[in-house]
C-alpha positions in Angstrom: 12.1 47.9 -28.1 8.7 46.2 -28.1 5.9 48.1 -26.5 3.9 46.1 -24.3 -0.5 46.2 -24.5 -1.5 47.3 -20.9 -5.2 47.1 -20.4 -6.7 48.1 -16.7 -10.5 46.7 -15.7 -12.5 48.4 -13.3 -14.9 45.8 -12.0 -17.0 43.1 -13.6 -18.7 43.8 -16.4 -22.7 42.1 -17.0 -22.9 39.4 -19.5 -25.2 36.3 -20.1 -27.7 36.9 -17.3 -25.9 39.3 -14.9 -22.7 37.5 -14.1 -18.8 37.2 -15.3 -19.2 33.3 -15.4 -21.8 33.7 -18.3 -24.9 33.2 -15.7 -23.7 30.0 -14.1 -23.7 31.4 -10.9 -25.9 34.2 -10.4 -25.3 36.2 -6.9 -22.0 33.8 -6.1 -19.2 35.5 -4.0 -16.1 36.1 -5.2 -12.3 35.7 -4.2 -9.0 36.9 -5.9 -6.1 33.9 -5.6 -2.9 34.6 -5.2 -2.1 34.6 -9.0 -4.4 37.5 -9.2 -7.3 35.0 -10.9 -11.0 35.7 -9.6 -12.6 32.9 -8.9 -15.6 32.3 -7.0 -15.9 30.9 -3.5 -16.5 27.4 -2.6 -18.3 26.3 0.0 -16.5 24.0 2.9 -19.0 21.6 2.1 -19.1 21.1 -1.7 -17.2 18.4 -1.6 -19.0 16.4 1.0 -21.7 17.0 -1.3 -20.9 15.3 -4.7 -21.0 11.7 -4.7 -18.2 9.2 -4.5 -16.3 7.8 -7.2 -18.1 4.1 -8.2 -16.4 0.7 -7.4 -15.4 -1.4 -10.3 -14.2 -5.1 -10.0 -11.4 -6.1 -11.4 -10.8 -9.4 -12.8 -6.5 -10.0 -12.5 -4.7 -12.9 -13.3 -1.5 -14.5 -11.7 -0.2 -17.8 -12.7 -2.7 -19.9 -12.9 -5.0 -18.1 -9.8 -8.0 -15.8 -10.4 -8.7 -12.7 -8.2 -11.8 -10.4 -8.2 -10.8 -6.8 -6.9 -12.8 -4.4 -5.4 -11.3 -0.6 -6.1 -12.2 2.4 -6.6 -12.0 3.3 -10.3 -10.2 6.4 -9.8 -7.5 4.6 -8.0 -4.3 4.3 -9.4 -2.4 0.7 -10.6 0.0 1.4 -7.4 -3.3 1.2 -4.9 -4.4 -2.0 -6.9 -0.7 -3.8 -6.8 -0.8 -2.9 -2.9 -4.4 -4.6 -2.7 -3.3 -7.3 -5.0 -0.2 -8.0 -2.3 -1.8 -9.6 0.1 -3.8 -12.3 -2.0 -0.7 -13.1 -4.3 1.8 -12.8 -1.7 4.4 -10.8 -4.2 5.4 -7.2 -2.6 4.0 -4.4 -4.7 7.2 -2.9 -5.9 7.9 -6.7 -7.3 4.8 -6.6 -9.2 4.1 -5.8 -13.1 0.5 -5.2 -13.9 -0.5 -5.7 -17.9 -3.2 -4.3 -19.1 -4.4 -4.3 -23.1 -1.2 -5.7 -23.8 1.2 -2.6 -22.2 3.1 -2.7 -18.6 0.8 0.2 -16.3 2.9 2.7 -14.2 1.8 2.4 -10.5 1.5 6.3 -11.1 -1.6 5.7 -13.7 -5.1 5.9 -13.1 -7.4 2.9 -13.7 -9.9 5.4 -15.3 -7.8 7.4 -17.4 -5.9 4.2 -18.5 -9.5 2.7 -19.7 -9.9 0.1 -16.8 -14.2 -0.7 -16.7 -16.1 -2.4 -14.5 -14.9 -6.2 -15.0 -11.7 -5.7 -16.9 -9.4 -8.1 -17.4 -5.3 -7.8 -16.3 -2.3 -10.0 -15.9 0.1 -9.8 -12.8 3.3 -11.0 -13.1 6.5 -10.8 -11.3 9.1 -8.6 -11.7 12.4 -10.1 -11.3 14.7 -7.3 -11.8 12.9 -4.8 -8.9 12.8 -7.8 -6.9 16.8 -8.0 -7.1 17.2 -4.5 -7.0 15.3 -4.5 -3.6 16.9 -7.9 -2.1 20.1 -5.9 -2.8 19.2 -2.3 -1.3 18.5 -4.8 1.7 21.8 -6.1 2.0 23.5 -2.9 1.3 21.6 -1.7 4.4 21.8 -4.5 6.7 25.7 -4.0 6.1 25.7 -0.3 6.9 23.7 -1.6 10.2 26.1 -3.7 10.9 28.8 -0.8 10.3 26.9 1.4 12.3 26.5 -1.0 15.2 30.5 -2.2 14.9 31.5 1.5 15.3 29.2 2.6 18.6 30.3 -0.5 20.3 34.2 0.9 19.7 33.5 4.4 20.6 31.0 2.9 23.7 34.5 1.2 24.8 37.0 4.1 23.8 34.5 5.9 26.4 34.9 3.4 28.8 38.6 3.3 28.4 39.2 7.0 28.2 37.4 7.0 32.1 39.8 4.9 33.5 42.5 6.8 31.9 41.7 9.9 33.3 41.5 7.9 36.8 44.6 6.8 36.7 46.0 10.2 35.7 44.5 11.8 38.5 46.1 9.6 40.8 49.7 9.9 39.4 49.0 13.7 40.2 48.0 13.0 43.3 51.2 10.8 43.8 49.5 8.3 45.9 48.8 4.9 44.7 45.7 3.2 44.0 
């Protein structure tokens, strides 16, 4: 049986200027998460605060045509094929984006992947996600059509079932018609 180290605190204890965060934030209030951390508080309005992420242009290549994109550079390569859709005419999910010679996940940020201001990339079109999508839209329009074949049956079963039931009530009434 191991034995386990327990060790209990009692408060905060004064380092670096009269804080726990080693003086950063000197008279800051403080919260305990969920997971037990304590943190200190953020104001609803930090974030307003800090300034936005810059705008890089992007230089991309498709076929023979040029196009200069405005994005954000922490956007990801998904934003930028969905931006690139509408000048190129190709549907995001049918686009491959190359950059520095290696396919980009639409997942990926531009940033993290190395993407400056005035970088260069090559769009091409994927043929296989292409298929793969011009068949998930038959398979559905055939389910659709399933779907619509077997309401219009049970819309007539319906129909049929109410002028059975009239015509049983008047062979118990032994009357005619």
């Amino acid at each position: 049986m191991m034995r386990m180290k327990t060790a209990k605190t009692t408060g905060l204890t004064q380092m670096n200027g009269g804080s726990a965060g080693g003086g950063a934030a000197a008279g800051g209030e403080w919260e305990v998460r969920p997971g037990g951390m304590l943190v200190q508080k953020r104001s609803p309005d930090s974030d307003r605060t800090s300034i936005p992420p810059p705008t890089i242009r992007v230089k991309v290549k498709y076929g023979s045509t040029h196009h200069e994109i405005n994005i954000s550079s922490q956007a990801t390569f998904g934003e930028l094929k969905k931006m690139l859709s509408g000048p190129t005419g190709l549907h995001h999910q049918d686009q491959k984006l190359i950059y520095k010679d290696k396919e980009r996940d639409s997942k990926a940020f531009l940033d993290i992947s190395g993407v400056k201001d005035k970088s260069k990339m090559v769009l091409v079109e994927d043929p296989i996600s292409q298929e793969k999508r011009f068949l998930e839209m038959r398979k559905n329009a055939k389910m659709e059509k399933a779907s619509k074949s077997i309401s219009e049956i049970s819309f007539e079963v319906d129909r049929l079932a109410g002028q059975v039931s009239a015509l049983e009530s008047v062979i118990t009434k032994g009357g005619k018609r």
